[in-house]
N, C-alpha and C positions, 0 to 999 in steps of 0.2 A: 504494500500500500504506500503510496506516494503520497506528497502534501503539493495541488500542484493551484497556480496563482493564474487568474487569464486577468485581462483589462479588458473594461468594457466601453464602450464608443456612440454615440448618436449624435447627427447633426441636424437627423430629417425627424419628425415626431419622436423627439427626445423619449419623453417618460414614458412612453407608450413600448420602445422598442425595447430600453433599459429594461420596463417591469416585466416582458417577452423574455428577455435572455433572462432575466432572472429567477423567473417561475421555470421557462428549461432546464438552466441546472440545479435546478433544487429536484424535481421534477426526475433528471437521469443521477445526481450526482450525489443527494441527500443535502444532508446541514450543510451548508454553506453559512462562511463568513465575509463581511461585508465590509470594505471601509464608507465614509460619507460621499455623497455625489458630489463630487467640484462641473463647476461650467468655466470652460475657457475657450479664452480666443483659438481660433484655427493656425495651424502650424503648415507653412509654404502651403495654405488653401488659398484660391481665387474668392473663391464661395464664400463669402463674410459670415454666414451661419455660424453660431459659436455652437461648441460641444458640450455634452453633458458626458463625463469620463468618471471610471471607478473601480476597483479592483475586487475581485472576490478569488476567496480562496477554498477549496473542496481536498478529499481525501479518494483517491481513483487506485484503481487498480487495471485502468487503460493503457493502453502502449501510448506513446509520441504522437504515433498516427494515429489512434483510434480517434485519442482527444482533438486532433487537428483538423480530421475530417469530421468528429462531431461540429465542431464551431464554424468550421464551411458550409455544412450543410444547414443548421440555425440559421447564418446570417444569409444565402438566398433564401430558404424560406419566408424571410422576411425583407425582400425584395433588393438587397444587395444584387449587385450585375454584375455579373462574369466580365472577366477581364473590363471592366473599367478603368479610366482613369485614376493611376495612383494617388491624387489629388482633389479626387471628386467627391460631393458630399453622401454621407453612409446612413443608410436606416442604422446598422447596425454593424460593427467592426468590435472584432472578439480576438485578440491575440493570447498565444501559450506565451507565460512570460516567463515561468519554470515551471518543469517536475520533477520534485525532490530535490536532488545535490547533482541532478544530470547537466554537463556539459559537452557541449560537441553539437554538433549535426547526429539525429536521431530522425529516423524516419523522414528525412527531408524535411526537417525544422532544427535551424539553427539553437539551442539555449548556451545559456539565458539570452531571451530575447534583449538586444542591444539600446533599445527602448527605454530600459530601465535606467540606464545612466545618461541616458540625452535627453528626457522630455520630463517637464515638470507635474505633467498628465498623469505622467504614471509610477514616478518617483515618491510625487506625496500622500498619493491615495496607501500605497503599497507600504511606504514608511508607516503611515499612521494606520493600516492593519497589521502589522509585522514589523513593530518596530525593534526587535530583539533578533528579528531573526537573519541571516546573511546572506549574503552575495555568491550563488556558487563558485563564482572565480576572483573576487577580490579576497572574499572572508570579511568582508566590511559588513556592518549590521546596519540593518536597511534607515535608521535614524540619522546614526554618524552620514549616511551617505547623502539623505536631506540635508541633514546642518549644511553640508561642505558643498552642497549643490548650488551654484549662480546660477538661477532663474532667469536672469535677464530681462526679457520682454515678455517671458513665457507667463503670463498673466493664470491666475485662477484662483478660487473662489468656489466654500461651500453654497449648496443650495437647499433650500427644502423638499425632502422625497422620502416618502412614504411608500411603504412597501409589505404586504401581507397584513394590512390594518396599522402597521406600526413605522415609528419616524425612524428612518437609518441614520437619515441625516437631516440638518436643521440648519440654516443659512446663520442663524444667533446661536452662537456655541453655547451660549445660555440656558437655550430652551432646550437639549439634547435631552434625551430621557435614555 
């Protein structure tokens, strides 16, 4: 059994496609943990649409591939287009970002996806789910690796989303339950 992490992505019916991938992997995957939803600006998009991003983490006993082609086949069912534009805006966009302590090319997926140390998208959600826990290739814990991360431009921001009747995330870090 592996502990493995995907990010998840909407630009087109945000909450709609989020609470879709999310009910899926609870649905094939069980208990699922959650970090809060952040909204941020688009990264080298045309499409000014901003995203709603978020990481969740499950417990699989799937190969590389199983889980890769699960998340392929999720995101066309919900209207993702075959070979589109690597820059075009996504109902839904679901990356492997690790399983377990694997590193390498595994079934024709890179881990750890390289994501995690470039984009603020998926550094902070993933820090503040697993903030103890590390880097298969640095050994850095996913915390240390926020503090030390320049954001830059890379704008974002919790949101309020509700999910299975209850708040995952709350825009007022105040009102968090």
């Amino acid at each position: 059994m592996s502990r493995v992490t995907v990010s998840i992505g909407s630009n087109i019916e945000r909450e709609q496609h989020v609470r879709v991938c999310l009910d899926a992997l609870h649905a094939s995957f069980g208990e699922l943990a959650v970090s809060r939803v952040f909204e941020s600006e688009p990264v080298g998009f045309e499409d000014g649409r901003n995203f709603y991003n978020l990481v969740a983490s499950f417990d699989s006993d799937a190969s590389v591939g199983e889980l890769q082609a699960w998340c392929k086949r999720l995101e066309f069912a919900n209207g993702r287009v075959k070979d589109s534009a690597k820059f075009s805006p996504r109902t839904l966009d679901i990356d492997l970002l690790t399983v377990g302590a694997l590193t390498g090319e595994h079934d024709g997926v890179e881990l750890p996806r390289d994501e995690i140390t470039e984009h603020a998208f998926v550094l902070q959600p993933l820090a503040e789910l697993l903030p103890e826990a590390t880097h298969p290739l640095s050994g850095e814990r996913y915390d240390r690796l926020w503090q030390d991360f320049d954001a830059g431009d890379q704008r974002l921001w919790p949101v309020d989303f509700c999910w299975q009747q209850q708040w995952i995330s709350r825009a007022d870090v105040s009102k968090n339950v």
